[in-house]
C-alpha positions as CSV (number, residue, x, y, z in Angstrom):
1,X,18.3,-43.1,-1.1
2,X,15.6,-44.7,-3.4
3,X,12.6,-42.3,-3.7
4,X,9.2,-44.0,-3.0
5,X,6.0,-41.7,-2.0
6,X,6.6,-43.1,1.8
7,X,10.1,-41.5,1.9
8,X,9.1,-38.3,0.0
9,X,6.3,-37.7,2.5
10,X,8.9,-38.4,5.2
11,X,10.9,-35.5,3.6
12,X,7.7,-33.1,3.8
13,X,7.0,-30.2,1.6
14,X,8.5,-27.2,3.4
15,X,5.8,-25.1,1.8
16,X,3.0,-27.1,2.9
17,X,2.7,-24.4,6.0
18,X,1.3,-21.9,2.9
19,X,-2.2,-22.1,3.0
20,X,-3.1,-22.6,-1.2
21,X,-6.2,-22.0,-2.6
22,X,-6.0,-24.1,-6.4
23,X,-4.5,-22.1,-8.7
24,X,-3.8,-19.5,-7.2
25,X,-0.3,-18.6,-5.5
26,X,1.4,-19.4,-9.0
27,X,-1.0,-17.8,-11.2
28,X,-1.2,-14.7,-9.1
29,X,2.9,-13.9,-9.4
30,X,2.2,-13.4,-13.2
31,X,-0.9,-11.0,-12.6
32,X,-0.2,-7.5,-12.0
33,X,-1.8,-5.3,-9.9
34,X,-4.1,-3.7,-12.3
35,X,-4.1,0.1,-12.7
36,X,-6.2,2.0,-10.3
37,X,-5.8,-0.5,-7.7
38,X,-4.8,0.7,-3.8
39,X,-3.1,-1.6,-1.2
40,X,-3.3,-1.9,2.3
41,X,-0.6,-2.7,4.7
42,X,-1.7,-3.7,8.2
43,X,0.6,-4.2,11.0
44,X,-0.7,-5.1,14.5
45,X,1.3,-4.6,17.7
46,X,0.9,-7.7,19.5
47,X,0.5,-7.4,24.0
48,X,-0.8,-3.9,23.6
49,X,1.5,-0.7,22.9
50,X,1.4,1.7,25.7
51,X,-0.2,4.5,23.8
52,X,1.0,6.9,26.5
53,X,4.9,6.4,25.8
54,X,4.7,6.6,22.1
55,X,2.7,10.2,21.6
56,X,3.4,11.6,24.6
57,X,1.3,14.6,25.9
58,X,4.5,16.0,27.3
59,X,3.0,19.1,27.5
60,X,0.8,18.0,30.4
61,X,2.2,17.9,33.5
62,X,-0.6,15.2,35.0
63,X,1.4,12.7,32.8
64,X,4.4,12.7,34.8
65,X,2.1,12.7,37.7
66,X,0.5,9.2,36.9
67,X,4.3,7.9,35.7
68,X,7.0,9.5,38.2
69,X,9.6,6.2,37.1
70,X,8.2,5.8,33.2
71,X,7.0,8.4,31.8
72,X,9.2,10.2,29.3
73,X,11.0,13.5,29.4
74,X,9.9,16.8,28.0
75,X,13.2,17.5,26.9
76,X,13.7,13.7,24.9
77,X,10.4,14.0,23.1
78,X,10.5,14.1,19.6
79,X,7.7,17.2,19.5
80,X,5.1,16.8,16.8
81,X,3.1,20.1,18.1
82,X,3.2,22.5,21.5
83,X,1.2,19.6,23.1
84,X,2.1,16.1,21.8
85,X,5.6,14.4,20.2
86,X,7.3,10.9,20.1
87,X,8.8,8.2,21.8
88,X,12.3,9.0,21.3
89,X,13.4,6.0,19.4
90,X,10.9,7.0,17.1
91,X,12.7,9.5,15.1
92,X,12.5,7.9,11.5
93,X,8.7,7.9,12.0
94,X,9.2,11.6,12.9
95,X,11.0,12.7,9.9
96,X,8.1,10.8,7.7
97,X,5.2,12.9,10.1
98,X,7.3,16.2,9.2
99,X,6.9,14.5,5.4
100,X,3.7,14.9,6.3
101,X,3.5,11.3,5.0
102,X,2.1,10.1,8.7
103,X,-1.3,10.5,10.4
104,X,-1.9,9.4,13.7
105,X,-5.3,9.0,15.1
106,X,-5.6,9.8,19.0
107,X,-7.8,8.6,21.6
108,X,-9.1,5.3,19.6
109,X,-11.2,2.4,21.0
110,X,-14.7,1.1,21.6
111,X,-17.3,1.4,24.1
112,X,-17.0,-0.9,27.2
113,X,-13.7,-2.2,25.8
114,X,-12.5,-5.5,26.8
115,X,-8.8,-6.2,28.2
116,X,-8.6,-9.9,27.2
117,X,-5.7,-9.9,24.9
118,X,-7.6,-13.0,23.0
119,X,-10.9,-11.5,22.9
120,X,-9.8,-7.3,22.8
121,X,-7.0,-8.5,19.6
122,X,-10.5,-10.6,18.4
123,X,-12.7,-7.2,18.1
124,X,-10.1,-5.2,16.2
125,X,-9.6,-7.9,13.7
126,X,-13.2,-8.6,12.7
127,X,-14.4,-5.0,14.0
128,X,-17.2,-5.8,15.5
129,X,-17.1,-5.2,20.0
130,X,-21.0,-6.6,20.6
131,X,-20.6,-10.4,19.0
132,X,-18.1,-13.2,17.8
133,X,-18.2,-13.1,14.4
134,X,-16.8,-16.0,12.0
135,X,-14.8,-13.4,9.8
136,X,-12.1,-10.5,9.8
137,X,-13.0,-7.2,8.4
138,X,-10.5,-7.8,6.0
139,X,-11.7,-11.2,4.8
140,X,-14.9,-9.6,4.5
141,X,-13.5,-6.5,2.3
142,X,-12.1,-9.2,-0.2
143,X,-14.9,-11.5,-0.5
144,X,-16.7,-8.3,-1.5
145,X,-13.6,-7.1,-4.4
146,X,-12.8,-10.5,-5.4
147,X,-15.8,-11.9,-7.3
148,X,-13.4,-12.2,-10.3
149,X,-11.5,-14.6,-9.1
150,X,-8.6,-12.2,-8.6
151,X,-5.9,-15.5,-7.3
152,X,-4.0,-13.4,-5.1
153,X,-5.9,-10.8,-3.0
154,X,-3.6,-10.9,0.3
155,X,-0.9,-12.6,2.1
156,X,-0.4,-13.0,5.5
157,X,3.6,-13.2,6.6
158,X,2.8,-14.1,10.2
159,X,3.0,-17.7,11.1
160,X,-0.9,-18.1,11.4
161,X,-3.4,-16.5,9.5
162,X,-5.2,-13.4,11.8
163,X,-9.2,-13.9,12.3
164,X,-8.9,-10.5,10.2
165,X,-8.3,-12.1,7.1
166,X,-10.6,-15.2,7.3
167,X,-13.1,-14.4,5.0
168,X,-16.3,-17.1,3.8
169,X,-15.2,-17.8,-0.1
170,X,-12.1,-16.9,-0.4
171,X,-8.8,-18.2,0.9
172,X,-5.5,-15.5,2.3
173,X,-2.0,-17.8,1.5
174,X,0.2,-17.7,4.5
175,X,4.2,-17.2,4.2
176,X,5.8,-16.8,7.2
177,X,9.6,-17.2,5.7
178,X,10.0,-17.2,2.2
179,X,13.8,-19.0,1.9
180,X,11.5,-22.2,4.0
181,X,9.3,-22.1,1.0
182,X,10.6,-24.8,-0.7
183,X,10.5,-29.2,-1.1
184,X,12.7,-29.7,2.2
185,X,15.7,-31.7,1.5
186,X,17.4,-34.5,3.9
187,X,21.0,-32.7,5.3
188,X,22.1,-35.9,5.1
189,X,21.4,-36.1,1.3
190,X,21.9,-32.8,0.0
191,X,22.8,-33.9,-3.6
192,X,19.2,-36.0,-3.3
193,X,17.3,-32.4,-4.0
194,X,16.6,-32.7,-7.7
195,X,16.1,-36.7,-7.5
196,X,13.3,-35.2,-4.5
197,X,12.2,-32.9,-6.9
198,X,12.2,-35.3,-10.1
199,X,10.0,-37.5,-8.1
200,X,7.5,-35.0,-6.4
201,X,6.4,-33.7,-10.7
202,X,6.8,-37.3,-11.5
203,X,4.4,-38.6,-8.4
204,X,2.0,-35.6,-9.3
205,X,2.0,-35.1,-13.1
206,X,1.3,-38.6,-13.7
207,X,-1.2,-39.1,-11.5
208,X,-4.7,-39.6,-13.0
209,X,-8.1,-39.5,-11.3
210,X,-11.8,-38.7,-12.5
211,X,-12.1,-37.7,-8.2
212,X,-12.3,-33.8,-8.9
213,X,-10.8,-33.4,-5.3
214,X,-7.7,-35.5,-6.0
215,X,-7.6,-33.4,-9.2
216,X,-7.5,-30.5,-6.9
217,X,-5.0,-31.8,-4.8
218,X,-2.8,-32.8,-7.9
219,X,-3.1,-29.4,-9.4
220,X,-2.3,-27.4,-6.0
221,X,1.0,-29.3,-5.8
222,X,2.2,-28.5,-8.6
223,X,1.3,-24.9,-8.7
224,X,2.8,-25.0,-5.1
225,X,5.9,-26.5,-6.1
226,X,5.8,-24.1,-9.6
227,X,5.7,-21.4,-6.9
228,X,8.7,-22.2,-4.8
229,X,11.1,-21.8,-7.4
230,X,9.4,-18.0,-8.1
231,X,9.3,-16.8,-4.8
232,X,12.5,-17.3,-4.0
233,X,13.9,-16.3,-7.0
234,X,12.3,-13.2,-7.1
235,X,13.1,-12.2,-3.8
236,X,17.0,-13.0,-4.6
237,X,16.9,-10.9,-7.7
238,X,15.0,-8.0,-5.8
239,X,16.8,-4.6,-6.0
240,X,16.7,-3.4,-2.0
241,X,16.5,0.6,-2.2
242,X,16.8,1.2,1.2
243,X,18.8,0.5,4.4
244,X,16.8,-1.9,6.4
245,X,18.0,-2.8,10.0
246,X,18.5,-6.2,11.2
247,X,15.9,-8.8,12.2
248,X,12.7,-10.8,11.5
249,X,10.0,-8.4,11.2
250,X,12.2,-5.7,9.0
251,X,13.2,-9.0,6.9
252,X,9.2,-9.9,6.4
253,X,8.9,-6.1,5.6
254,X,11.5,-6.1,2.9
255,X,9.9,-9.1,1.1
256,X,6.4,-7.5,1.2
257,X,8.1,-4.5,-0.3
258,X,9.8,-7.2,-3.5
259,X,6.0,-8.4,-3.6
260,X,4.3,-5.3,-4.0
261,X,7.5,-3.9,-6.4
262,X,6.6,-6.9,-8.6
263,X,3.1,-6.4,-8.7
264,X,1.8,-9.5,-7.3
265,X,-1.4,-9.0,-7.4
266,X,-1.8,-8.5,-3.2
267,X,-5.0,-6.0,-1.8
268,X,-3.8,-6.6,1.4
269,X,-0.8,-7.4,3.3
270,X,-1.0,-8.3,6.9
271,X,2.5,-8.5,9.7
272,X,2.7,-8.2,13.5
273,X,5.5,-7.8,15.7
274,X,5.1,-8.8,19.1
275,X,6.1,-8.4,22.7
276,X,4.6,-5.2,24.0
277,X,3.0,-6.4,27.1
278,X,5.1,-4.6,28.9
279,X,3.2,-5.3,32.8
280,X,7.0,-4.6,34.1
281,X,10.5,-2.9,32.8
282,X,8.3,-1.0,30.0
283,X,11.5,1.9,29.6
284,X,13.8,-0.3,27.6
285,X,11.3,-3.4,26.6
286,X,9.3,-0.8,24.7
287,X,12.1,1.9,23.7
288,X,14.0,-1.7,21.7
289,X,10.5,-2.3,20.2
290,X,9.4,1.1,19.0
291,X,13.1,1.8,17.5
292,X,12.8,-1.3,15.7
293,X,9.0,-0.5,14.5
294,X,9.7,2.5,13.4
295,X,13.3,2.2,11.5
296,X,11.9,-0.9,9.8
297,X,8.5,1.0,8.6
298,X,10.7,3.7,7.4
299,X,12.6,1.7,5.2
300,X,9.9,0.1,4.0
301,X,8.2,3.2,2.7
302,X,11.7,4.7,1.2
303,X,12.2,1.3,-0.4
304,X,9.1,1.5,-2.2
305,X,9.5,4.7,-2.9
306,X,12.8,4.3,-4.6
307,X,10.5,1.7,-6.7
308,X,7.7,4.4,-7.6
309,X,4.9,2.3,-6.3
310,X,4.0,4.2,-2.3
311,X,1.7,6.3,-4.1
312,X,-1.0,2.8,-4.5
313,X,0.0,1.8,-0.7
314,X,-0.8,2.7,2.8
315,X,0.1,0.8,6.0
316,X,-1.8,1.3,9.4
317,X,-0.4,0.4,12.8
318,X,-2.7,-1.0,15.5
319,X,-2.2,-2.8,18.8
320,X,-5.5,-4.5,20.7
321,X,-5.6,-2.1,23.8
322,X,-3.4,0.7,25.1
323,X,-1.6,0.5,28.7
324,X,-3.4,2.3,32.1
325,X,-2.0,5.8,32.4
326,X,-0.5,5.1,35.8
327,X,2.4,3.2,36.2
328,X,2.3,0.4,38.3
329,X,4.6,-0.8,41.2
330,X,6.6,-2.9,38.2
331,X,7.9,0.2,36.7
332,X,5.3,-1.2,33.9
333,X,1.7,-0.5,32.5
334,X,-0.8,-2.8,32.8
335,X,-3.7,-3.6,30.0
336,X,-5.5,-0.1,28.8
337,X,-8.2,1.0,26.5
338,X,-7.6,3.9,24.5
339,X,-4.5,4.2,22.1
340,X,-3.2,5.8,19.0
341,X,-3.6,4.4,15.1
342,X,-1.0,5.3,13.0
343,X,-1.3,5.4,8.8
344,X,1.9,5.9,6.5
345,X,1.6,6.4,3.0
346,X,2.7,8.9,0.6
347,X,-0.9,10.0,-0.2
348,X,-1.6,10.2,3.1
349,X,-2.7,13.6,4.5
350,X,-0.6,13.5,7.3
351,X,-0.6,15.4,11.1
352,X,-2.6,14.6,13.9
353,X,-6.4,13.7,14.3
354,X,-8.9,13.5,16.9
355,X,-8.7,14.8,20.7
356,X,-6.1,13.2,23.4
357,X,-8.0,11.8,25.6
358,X,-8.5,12.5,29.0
359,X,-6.2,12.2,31.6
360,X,-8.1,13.3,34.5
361,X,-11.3,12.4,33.3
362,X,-10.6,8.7,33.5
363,X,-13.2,5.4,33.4
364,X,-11.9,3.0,36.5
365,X,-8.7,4.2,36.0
366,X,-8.8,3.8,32.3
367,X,-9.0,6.3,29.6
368,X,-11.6,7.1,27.3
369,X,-11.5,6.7,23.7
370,X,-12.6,9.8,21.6
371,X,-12.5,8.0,17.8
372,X,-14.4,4.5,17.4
373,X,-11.6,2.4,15.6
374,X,-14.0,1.3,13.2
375,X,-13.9,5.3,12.0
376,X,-10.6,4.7,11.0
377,X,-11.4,1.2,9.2
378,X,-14.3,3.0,7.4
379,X,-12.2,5.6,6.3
380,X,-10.0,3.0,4.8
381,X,-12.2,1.2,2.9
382,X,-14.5,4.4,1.3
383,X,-11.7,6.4,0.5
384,X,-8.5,4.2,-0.2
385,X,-10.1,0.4,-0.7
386,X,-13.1,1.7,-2.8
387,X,-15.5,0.2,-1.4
388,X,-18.8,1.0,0.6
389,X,-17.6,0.5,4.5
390,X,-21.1,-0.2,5.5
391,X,-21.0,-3.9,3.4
392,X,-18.2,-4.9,5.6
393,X,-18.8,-3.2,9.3
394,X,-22.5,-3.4,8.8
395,X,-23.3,0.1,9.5
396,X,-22.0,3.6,8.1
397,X,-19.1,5.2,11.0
398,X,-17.7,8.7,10.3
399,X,-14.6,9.1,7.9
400,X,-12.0,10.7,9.2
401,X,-10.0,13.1,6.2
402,X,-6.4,11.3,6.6
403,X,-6.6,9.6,3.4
């Protein structure tokens, strides 16, 4: 196959779907995280986790009274205190709560909360319920940190970047499967690849223009091409310390953990995993989901403790809403307010926080939140991030001591 630029283009770049600010992603995977420096893990629960199901105020005999079909037995819960304990399936979490290694937040929301997936998932990312805001609290946080140019202050492993990391100067890189990250090769030429490749440094090296954009462009693919022969290489030469299970989101959770071992240069990481709209069959739909959450999240943490680096990361767990308290006639939960955060982290201070809200005290059926979620990102930012909370949410909320 002769290579011209038409037929290379026709091949695609198979990184292209990173998003690259110039000079960074290559640069970064030679700058260390510099000493002193925290990171933040976020992982969002996409559909809205039934709050209810996963601490369970077993203790409380109204709960079974609003869930006769779904609601979980006394004698299954994995009992945090005399009052509260968790979803069965979420026994590795457990044993990193007795670690005291996991707080969990209770009761958190917003005033007047919205149950528009789009619009509920929109408020928790840019942390603000009362207006549409252009950014995410997170692109917000690293505009403020990364006025030296740090190349590398996140990456996003979802497919698309959340509206929590869009920030106004500075641009998040995307990778939602590293072994894709890579020039694409036609299967019907496999031995083509380093002709493919040959011609892509060729096409871009030699390319001159006094058009500082085109100079961009030039530079970014070949930093971009520079970087798909790292990332993959060191994820294949990463030494795995723990026992993951199978599947996508504990693979994307294994190759954050090679990218924090390796110090590249991240402030924030941000992963979902989805499907917890669980409007009917929530027992099973929900039980598969939370046993994969929390074995995955538990090998994560081990993993990079086996590496000596969970002492500079945390990782929170959020969803957009929590599920109604009643069960519906579905053997489901429909969309809620109120639910539980969760932090890991070995300098977390671990145990429970806030009040349980309400289950008889309810708003429309709903129940009321106790912690404004924002408390939670404040706390995040003063005490692990380093950085005054008020410059990114706009006003001062109450830390909570988990951190």
């Amino acid at each position: 196959m002769k290579i011209t630029r038409r037929n290379l283009l026709k091949l695609g770049l198979g990184f292209s779907a990173v998003y690259l600010d110039p000079y960074r992603l290559v640069n970064s995977l030679a700058s260390p995280v510099k000493s002193g420096n925290n990171s933040l893990v976020v992982i969002q629960l996409l559909g809205g986790n039934d709050g209810l199901n996963t601490v369970i105020p077993y203790a409380n005999g109204k709960y079974y009274d609003l869930r006769p079909r779904i609601g979980i037995k006394a004698n299954e819960v994995l009992k945090l205190d005399s009052n509260v304990g968790f979803h069965p399936n979420l026994s590795a979490l457990a044993k990193l709560y007795d670690e005291k290694k996991l707080a969990i937040i209770q009761g958190c929301g917003y005033e007047n909360p919205n149950l528009s997936h789009f619009r509920s998932l929109e408020i928790w990312q840019t942390a603000n319920p009362d207006k549409l805001l252009p950014t995410g609290w997170l692109g917000r946080y690293i505009d403020e940190v990364n006025q030296s140019g740090n190349p590398f202050p996140g990456i996003n492993l979802d497919f698309t970047l959340p509206k929590s990391l869009i920030a106004n100067s500075t641009i998040i890189p995307s990778i939602s499967n590293f072994k894709d990250f890579h020039l694409d090769n036609d299967a019907h030429y496999p031995d083509d690849n380093k002709a493919h490749i040959d011609a892509f440094k060729n096409m871009y090296q030699n390319f001159e223009s006094k058009n500082n954009d085109l100079s961009i462009i030039k530079k970014t693919g070949l930093d971009a091409l520079s970087a798909s022969f790292k990332i993959p290489q060191m994820a294949s030469k990463y030494n795995v310390l723990a026992k993951y299970p199978k599947g996508e989101f504990a693979n994307k959770l294994k190759f954050m953990a090679c990218l924090i071992a390796n110090s590249a240069s991240g402030k924030v990481y941000n992963l979902s995993l989805g499907g917890f709209d669980t409007h009917v069959n929530q027992i099973n739909q929900q039980a598969h989901l939370l046993n994969e959450l929390s074995d995955s999240l538990f090998a994560f943490h081990k993993d990079l403790e086996a590496h000596s680096v969970s002492d500079k990361v945390i990782t929170v767990i959020f969803s957009e809403f929590g599920r109604r308290p009643s069960q519906n006639d579905g053997q489901g939960t429909d969309h809620g307010t109120s639910q539980p955060v969760m932090v890991i982290g070995s300098k977390v201070k671990g145990g429970l926080y806030g009040q349980y809200p309400s289950l008889t005290d309810l708003d429309n059926g709903n129940l009321k939140h106790e912690v404004d979620f924002r408390c939670v990102y404040a706390s995040i930012l003063d005490k692990w991030l380093n950085v005054d909370s008020s410059l990114i949410l706009g006003k001062n909320f109450e830390n909570i001591d988990f951190v």
